[in-house]
VEXVODO-402467 format. One record per residue: residue in one letter; residue number from 1; x, y, z of N, C-alpha, C, O in turn. Coordinates in steps of 0.02 Angstrom, whole numbers, plus 32768, in hexadecimal, padded with zeros to 4 digits. Layout:
<pts>
(pt A, NUM, (X, Y, Z), (X, Y, Z), (X, Y, Z), (X, Y, Z)),
...
</pts>
This chain:
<pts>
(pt X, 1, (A861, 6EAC, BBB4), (A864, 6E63, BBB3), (A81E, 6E47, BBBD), (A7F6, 6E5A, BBE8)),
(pt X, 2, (A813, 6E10, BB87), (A7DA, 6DFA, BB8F), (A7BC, 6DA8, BBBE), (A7C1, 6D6F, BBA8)),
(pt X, 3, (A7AE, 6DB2, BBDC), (A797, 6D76, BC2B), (A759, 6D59, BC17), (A72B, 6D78, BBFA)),
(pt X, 4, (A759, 6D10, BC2A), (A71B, 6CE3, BC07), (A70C, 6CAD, BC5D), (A735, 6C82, BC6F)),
(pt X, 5, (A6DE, 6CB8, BC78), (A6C2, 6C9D, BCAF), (A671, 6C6A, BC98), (A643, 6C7F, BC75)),
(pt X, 6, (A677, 6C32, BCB3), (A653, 6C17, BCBE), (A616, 6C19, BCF9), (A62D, 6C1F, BD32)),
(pt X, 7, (A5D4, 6C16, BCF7), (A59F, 6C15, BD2C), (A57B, 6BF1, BD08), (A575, 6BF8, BCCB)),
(pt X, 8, (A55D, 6BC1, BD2E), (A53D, 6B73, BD1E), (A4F3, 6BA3, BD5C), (A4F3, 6BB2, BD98)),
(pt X, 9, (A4C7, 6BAB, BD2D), (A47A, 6BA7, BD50), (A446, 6B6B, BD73), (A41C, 6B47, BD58)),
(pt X, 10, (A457, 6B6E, BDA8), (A429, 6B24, BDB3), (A3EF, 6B3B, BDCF), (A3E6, 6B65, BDFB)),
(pt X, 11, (A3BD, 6B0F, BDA7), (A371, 6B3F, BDB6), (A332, 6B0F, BD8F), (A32E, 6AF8, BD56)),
(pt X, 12, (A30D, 6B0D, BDBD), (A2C8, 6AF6, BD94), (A2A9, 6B1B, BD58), (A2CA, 6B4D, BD49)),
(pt X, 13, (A27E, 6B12, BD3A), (A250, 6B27, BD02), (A243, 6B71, BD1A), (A254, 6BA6, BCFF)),
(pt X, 14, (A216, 6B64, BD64), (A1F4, 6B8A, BD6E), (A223, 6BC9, BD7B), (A202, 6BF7, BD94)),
(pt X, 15, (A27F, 6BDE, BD6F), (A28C, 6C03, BD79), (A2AA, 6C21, BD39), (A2DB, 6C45, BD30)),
(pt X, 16, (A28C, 6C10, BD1F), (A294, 6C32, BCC8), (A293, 6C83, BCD0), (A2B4, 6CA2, BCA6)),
(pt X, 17, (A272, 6CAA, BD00), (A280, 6D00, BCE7), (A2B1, 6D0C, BD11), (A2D3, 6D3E, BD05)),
(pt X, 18, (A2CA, 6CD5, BD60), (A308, 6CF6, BD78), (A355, 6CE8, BD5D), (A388, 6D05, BD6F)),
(pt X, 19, (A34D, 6CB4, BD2D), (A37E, 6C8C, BD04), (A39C, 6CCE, BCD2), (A3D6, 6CE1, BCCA)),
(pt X, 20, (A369, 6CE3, BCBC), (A360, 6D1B, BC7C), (A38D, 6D55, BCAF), (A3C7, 6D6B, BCAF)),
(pt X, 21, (A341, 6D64, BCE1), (A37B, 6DAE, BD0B), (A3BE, 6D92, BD06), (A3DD, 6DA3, BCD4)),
(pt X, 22, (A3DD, 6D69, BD31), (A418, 6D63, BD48), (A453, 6D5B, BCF7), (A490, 6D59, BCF5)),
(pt X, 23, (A420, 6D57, BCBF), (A463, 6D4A, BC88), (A462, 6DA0, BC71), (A497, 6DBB, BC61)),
(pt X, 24, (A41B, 6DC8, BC73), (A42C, 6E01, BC77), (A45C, 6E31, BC81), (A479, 6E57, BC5A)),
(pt X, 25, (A45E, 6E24, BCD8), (A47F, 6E33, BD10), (A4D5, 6E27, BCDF), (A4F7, 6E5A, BCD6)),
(pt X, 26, (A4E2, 6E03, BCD1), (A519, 6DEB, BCB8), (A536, 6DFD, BC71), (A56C, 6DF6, BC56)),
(pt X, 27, (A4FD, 6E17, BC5E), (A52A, 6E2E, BC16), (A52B, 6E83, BC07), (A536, 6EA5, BBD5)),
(pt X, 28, (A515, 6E9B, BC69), (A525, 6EDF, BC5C), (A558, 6EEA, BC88), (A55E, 6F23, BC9F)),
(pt X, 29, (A590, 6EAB, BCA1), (A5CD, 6EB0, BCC2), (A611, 6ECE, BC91), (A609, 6EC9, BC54)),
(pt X, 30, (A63F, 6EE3, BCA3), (A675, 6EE8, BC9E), (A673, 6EDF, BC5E), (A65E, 6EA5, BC60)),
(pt X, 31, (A67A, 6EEF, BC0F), (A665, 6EDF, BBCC), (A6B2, 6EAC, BBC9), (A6A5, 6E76, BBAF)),
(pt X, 32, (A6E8, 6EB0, BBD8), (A736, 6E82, BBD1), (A715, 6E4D, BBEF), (A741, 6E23, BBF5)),
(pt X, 33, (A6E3, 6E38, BC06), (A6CE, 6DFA, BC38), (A698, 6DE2, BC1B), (A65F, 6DFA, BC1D)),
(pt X, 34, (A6B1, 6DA3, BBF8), (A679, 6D74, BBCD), (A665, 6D4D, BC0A), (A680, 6D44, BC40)),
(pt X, 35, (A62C, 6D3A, BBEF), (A611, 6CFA, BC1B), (A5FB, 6CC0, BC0F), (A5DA, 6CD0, BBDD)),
(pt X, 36, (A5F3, 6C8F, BC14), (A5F3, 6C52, BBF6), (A5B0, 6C31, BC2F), (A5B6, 6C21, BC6B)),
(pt X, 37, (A572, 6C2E, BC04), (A536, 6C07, BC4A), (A51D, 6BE8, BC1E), (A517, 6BFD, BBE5)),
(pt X, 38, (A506, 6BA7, BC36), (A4FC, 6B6F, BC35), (A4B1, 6B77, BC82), (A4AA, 6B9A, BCB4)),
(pt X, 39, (A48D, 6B46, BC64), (A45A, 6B3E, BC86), (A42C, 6AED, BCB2), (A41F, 6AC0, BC8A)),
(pt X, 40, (A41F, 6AE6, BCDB), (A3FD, 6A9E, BCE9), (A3E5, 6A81, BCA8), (A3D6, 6AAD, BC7F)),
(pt X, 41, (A3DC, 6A46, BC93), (A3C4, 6A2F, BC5C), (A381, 6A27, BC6E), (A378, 6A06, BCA2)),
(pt X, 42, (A351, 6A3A, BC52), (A2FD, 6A2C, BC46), (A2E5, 69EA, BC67), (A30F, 69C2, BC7B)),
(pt X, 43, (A292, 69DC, BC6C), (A289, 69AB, BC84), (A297, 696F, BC2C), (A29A, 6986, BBF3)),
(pt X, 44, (A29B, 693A, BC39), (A2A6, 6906, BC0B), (A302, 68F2, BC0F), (A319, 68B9, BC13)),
(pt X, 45, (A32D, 6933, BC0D), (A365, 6917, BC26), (A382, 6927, BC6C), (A3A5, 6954, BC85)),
(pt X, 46, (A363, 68EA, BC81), (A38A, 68EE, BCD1), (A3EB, 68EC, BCCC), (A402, 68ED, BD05)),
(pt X, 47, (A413, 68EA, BCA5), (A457, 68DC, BCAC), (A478, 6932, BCA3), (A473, 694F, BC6D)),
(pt X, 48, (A494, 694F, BCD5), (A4B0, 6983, BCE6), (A4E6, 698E, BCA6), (A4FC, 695C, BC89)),
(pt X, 49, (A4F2, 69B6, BC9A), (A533, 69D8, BC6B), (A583, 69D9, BC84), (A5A7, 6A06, BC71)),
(pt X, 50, (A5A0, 699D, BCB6), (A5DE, 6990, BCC5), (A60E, 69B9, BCAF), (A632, 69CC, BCDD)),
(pt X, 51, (A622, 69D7, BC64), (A654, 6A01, BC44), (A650, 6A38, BC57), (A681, 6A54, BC70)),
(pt X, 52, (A5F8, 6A66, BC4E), (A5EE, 6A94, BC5C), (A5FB, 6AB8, BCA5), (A615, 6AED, BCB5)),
(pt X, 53, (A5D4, 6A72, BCD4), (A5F3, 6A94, BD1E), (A62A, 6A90, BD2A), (A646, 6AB8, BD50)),
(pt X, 54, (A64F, 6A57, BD07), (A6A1, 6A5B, BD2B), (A6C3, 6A8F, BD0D), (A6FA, 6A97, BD28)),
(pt X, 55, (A6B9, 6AB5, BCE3), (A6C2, 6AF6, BCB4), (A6C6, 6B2C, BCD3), (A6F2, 6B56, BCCF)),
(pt X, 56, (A687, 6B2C, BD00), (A66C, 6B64, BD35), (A685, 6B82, BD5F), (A6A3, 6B5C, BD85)),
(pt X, 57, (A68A, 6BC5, BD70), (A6B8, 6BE2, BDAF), (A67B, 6BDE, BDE7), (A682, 6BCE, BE22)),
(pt X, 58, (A643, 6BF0, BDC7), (A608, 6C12, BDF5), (A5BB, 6BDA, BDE5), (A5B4, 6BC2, BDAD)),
(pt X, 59, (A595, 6BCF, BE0E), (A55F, 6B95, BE21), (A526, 6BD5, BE29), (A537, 6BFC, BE56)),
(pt X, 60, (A500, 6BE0, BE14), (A4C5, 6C0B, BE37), (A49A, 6BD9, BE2C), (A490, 6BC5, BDF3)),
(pt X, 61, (A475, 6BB9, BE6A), (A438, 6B89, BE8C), (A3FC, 6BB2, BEAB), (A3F2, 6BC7, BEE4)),
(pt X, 62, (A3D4, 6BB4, BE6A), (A392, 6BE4, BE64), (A364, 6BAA, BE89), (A35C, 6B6F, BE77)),
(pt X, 63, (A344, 6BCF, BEC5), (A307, 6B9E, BEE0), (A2D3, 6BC1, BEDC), (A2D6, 6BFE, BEE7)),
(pt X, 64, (A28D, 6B9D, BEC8), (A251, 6BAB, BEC4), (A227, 6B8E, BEFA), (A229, 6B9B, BF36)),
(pt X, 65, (A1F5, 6B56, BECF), (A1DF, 6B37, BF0E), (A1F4, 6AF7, BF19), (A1D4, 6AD7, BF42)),
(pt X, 66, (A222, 6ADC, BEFC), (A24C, 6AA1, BF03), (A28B, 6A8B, BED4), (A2A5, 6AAE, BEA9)),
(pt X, 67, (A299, 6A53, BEE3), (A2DC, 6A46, BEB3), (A2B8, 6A17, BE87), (A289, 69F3, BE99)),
(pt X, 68, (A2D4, 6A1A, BE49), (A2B6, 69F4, BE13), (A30B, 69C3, BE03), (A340, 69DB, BE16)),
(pt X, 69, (A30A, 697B, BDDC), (A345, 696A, BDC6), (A352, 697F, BD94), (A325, 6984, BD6A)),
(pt X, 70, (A394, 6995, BD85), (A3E0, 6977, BD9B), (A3FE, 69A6, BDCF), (A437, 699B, BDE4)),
(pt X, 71, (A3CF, 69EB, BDEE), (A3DE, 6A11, BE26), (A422, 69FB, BE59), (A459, 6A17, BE61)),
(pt X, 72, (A406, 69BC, BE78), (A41E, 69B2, BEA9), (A468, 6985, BE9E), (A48F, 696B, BEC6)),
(pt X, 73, (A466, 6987, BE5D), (A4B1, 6951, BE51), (A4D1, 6990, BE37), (A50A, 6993, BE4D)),
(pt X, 74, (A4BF, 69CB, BE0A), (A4D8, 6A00, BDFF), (A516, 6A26, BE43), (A550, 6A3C, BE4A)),
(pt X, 75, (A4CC, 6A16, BE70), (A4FC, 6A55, BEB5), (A536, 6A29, BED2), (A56E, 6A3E, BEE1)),
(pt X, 76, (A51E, 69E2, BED6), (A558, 69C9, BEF2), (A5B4, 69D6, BED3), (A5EA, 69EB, BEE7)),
(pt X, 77, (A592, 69B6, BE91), (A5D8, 69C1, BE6A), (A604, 69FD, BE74), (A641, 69FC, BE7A)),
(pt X, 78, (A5D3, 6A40, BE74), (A5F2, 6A88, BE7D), (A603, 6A84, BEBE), (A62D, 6AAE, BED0)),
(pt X, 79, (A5EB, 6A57, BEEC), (A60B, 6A56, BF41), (A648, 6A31, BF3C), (A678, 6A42, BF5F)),
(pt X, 80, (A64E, 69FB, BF10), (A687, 69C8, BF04), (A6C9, 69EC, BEDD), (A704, 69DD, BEE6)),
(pt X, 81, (A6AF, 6A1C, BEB3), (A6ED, 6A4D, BE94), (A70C, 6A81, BEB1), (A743, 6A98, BEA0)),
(pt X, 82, (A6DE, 6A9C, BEEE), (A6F0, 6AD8, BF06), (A6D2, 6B0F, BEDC), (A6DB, 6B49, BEF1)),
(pt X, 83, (A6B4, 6B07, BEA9), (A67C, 6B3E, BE8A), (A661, 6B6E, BEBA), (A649, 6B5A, BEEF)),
(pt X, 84, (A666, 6BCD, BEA4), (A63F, 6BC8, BED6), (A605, 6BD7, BED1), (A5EC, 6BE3, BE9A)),
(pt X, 85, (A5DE, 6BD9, BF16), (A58C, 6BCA, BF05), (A569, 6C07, BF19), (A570, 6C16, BF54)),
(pt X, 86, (A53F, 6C32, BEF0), (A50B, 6C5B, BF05), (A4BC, 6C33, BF03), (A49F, 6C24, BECF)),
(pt X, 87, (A4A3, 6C27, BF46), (A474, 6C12, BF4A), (A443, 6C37, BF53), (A44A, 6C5B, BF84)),
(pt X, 88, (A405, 6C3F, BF2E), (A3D9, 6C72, BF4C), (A397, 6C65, BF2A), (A38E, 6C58, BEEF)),
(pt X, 89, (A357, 6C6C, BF6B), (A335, 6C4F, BF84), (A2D6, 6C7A, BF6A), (A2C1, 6C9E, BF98)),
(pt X, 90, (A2B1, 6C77, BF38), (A26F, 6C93, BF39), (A24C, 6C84, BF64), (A231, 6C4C, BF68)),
(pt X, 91, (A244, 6CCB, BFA1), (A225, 6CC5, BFEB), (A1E6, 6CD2, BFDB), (A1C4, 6CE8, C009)),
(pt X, 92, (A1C8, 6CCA, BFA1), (A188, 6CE0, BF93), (A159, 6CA6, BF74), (A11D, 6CAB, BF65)),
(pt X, 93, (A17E, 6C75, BF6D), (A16C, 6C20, BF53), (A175, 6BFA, BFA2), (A1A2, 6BE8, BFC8)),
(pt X, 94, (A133, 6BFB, BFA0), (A127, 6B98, BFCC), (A152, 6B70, BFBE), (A148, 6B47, BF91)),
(pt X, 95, (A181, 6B71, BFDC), (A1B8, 6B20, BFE1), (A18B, 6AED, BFFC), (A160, 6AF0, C028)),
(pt X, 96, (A1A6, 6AB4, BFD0), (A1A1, 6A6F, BFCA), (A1CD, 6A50, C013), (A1F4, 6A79, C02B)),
(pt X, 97, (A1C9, 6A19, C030), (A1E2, 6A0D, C068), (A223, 6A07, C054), (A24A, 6A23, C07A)),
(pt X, 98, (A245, 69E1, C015), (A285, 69E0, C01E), (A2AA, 6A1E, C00D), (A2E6, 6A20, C01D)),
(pt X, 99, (A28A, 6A5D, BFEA), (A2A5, 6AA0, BFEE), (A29B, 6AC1, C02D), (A2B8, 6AF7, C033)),
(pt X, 100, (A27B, 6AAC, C05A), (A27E, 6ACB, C091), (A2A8, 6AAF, C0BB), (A2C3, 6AD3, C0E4)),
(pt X, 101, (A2B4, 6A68, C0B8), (A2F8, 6A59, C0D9), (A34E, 6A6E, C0A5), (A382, 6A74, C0C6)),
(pt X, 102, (A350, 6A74, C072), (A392, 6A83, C061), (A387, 6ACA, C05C), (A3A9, 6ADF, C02D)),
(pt X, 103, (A36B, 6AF1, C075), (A372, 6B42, C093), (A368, 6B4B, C0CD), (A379, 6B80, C0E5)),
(pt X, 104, (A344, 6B13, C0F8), (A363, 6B33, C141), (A399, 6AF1, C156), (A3CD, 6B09, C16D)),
(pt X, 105, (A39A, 6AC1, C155), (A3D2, 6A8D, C16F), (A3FF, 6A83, C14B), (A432, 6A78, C16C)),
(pt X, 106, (A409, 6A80, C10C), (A43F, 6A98, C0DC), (A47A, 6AA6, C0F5), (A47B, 6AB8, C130)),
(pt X, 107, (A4B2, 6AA2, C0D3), (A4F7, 6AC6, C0EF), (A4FF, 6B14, C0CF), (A521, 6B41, C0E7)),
(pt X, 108, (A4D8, 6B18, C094), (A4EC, 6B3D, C07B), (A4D0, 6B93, C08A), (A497, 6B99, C09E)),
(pt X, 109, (A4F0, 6BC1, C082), (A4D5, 6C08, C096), (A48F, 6C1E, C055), (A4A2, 6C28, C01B)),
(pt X, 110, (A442, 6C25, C066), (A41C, 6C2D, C042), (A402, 6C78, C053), (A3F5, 6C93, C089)),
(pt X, 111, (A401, 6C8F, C009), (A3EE, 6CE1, C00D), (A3AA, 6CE9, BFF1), (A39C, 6CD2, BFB9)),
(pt X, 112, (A38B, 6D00, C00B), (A340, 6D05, C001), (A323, 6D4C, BFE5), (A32F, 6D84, BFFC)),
(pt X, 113, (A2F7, 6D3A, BFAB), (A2E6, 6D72, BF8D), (A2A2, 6D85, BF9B), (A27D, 6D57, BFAC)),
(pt X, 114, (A28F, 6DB3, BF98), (A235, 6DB2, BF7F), (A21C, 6DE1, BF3C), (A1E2, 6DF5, BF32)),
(pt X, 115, (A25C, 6DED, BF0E), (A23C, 6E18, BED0), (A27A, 6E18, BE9A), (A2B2, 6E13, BEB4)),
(pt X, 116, (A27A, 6E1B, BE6E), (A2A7, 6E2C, BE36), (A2CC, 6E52, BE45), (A302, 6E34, BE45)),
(pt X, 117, (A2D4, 6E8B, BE56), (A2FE, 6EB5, BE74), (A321, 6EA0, BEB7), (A35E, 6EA6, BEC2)),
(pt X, 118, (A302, 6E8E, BED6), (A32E, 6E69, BF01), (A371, 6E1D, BF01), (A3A4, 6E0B, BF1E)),
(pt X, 119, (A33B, 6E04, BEC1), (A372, 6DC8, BEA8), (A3AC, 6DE1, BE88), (A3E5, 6DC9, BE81)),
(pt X, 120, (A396, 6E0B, BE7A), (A3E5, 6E3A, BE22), (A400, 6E51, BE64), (A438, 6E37, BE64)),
(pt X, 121, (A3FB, 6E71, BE9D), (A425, 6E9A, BECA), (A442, 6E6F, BEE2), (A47E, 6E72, BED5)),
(pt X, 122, (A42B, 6E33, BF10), (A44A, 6E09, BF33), (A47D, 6DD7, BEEA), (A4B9, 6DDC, BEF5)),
(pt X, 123, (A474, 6DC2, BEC9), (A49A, 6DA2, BEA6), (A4C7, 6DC7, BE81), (A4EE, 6DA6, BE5F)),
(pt X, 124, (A4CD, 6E1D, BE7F), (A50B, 6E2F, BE4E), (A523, 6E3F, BE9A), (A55D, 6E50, BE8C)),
(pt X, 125, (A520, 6E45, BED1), (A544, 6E60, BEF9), (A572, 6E1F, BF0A), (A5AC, 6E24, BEF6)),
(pt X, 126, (A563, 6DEC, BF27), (A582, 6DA4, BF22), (A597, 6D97, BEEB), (A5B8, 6D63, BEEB)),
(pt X, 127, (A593, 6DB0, BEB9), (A5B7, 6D8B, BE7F), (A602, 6DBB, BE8B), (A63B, 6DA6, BE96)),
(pt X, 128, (A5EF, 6DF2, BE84), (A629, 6E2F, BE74), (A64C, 6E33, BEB6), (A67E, 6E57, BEB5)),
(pt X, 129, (A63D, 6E14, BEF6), (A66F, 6E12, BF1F), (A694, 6DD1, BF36), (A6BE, 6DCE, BF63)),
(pt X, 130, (A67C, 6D9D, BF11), (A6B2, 6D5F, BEEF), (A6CC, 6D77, BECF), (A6FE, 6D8F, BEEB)),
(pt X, 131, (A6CA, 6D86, BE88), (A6FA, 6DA2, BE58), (A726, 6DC3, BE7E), (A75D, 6DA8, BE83)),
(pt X, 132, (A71D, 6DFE, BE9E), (A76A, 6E14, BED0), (A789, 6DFA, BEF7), (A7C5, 6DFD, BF03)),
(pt X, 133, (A753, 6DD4, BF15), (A783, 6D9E, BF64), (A798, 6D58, BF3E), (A7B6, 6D2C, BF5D)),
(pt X, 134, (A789, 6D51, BF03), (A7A8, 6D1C, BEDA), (A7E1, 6D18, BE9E), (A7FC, 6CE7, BE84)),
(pt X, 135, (A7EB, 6D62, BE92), (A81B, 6D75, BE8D), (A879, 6D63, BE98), (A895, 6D7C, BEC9)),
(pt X, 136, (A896, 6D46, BE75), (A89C, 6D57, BE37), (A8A3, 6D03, BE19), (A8CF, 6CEA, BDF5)),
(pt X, 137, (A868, 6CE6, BE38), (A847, 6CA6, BE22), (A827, 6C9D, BDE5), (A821, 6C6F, BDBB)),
(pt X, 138, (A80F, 6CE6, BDEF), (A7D6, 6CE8, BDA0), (A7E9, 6D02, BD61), (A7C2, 6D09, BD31)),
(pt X, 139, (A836, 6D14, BD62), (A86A, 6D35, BD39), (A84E, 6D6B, BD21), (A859, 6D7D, BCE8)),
(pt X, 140, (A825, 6D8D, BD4D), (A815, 6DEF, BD3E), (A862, 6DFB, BD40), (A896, 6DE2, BD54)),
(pt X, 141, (A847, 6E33, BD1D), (A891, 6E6D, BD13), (A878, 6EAD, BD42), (A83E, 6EB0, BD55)),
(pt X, 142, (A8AA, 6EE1, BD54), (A8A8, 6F01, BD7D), (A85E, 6F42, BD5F), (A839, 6F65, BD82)),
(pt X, 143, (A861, 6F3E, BD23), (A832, 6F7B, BD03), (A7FC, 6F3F, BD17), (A801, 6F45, BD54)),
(pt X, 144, (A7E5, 6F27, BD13), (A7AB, 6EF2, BD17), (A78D, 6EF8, BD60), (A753, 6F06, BD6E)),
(pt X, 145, (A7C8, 6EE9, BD8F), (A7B6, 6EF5, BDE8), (A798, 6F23, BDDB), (A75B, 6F28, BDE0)),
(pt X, 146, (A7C8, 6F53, BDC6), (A7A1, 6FBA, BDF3), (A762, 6FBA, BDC8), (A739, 6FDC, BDE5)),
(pt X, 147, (A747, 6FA1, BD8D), (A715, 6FB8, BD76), (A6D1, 6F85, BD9E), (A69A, 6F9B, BDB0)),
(pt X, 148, (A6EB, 6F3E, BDA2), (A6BC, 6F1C, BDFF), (A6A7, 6F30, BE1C), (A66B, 6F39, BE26)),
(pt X, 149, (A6F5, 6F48, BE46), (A6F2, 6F80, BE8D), (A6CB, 6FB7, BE84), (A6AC, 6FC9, BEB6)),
(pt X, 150, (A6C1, 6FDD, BE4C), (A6A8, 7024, BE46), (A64C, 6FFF, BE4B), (A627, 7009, BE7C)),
(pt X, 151, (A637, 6FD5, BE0C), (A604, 6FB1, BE18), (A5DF, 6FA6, BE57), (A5A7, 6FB9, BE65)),
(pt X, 152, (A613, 6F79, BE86), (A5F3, 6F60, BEBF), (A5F9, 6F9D, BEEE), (A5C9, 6F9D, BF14)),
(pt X, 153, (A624, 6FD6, BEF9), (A60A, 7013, BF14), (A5C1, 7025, BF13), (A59A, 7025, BF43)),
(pt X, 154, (A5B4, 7034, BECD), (A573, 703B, BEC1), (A551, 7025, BED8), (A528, 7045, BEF9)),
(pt X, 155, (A54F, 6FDA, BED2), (A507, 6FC3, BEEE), (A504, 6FCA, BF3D), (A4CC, 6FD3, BF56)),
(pt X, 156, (A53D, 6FC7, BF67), (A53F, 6FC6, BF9A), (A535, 7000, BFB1), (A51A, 6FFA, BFE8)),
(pt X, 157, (A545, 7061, BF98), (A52C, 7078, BFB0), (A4E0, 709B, BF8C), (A4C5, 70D0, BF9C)),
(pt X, 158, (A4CE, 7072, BF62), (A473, 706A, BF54), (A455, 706C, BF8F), (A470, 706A, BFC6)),
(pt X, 159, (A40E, 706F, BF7D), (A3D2, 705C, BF9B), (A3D8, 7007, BFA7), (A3F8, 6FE8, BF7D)),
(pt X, 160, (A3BB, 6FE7, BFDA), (A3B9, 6FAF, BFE2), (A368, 6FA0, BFB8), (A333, 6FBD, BFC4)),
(pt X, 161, (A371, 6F74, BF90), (A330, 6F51, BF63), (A2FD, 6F4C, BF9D), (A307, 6F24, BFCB)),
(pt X, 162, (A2CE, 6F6E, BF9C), (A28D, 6F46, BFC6), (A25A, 6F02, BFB6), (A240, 6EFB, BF7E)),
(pt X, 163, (A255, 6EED, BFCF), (A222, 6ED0, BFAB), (A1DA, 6ED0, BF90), (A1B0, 6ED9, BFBC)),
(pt X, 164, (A1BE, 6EC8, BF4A), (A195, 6EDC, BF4E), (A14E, 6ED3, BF92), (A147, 6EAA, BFC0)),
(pt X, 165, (A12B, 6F05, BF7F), (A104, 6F15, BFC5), (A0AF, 6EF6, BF8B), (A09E, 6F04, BF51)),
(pt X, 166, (A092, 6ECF, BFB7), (A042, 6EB4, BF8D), (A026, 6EF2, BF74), (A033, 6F28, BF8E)),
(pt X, 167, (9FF9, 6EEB, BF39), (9FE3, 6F26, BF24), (9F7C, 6F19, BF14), (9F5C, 6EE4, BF18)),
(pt X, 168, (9F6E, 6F40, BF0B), (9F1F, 6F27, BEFE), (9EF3, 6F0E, BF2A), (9ED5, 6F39, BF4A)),
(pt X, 169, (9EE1, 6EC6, BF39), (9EB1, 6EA5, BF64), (9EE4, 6E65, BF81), (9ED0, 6E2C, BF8B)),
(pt X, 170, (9F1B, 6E78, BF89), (9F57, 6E59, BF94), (9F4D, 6E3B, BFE6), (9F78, 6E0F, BFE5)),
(pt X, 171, (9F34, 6E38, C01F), (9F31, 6E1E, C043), (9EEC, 6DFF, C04F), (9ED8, 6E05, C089)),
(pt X, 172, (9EC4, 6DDD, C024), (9E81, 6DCA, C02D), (9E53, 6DFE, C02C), (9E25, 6E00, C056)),
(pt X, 173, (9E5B, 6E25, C002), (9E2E, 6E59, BFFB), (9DF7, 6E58, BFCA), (9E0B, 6E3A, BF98)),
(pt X, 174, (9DCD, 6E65, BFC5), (9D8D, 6E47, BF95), (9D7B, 6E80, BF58), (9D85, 6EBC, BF65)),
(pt X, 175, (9D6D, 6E75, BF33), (9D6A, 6EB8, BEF8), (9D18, 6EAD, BED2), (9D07, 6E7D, BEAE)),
(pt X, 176, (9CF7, 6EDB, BEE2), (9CA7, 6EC6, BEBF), (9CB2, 6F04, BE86), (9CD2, 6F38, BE80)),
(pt X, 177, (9C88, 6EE0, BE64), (9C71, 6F01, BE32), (9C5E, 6F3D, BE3C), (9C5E, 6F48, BE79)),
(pt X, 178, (9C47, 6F7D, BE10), (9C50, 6FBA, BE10), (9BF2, 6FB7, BDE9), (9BF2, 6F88, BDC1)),
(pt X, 179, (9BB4, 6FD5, BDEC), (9B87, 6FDD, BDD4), (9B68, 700C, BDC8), (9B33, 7006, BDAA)),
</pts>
């Protein structure tokens, strides 16, 4: 049986390669499990995609170093539907003051990355253990769960993603020329 889920990306410009990972991430799920993403609209149209999010099972709220509009009318709506929300946070970008208040005073639970590998781990593991605890909300079929479940085994008994570690002249280190 074939399953069609919605995830609405809300995300600035500047998160164009984690936008990409995370649709990646998604089209090497479960092959019976289409997905349907939709993205923040660009700068010039500030007016959010209403059909698309109300469409949506799943909200992923990509932060960089701030919120750009229609961000913040995006998350509400997915708070107003009961959407649910994977929020998660680039600990490696200087937040802006109001990203530093809606990740620490916020209501919402923010997961913090510091590398590509760490964003794809933390976001298929939260994604794939909604899909089970949301169940049988998301009208998976039972072959669909166990091939999840077998999934999220995996990652869980993986290696935990490190983050990358600085490389080169990475802490103020000076590099002269060679003569």
């Amino acid at each position: 049986m074939s399953s069609e889920l919605g995830l609405y990306l809300c995300a600035a410009r500047e998160m164009d390669s984690a936008c990409e990972l995370i649709s990646r991430i998604l089209a090497q799920q479960v092959r019976s499990l289409r997905w349907r993403i939709k993205r923040t609209p660009h700068a010039g149209d500030l007016t959010p995609d209403a059909e698309a999010l109300a469409s949506s099972q799943f909200l992923v709220l990509l932060l960089g170093s701030d919120l750009v509009a229609p961000m913040g009318v995006e998350y509400q709506q997915a708070l107003r539907q009961g959407t649910f929300v994977i929020a998660l946070h680039d600990a490696t970008r200087i937040p802006s003051p109001s990203a530093d208040y809606i990740t620490h005073l916020g209501r919402q639970r923010w997961l913090e990355y510091k590398s590509a590998a760490h964003l794809a781990l933390l976001f298929e593991r939260n994604l794939l253990r909604q899909l089970i605890d949301g169940t049988p909300g998301y009208g998976l079929d039972l072959e669909q769960i166990e091939a999840i479940s077998a999934r999220l085994s995996e990652l869980e008994a993986g290696p935990e993603a490190a983050p990358e570690q600085p490389r080169g002249a990475g802490e103020g280190g000076v590099i002269l020329p060679g003569y």
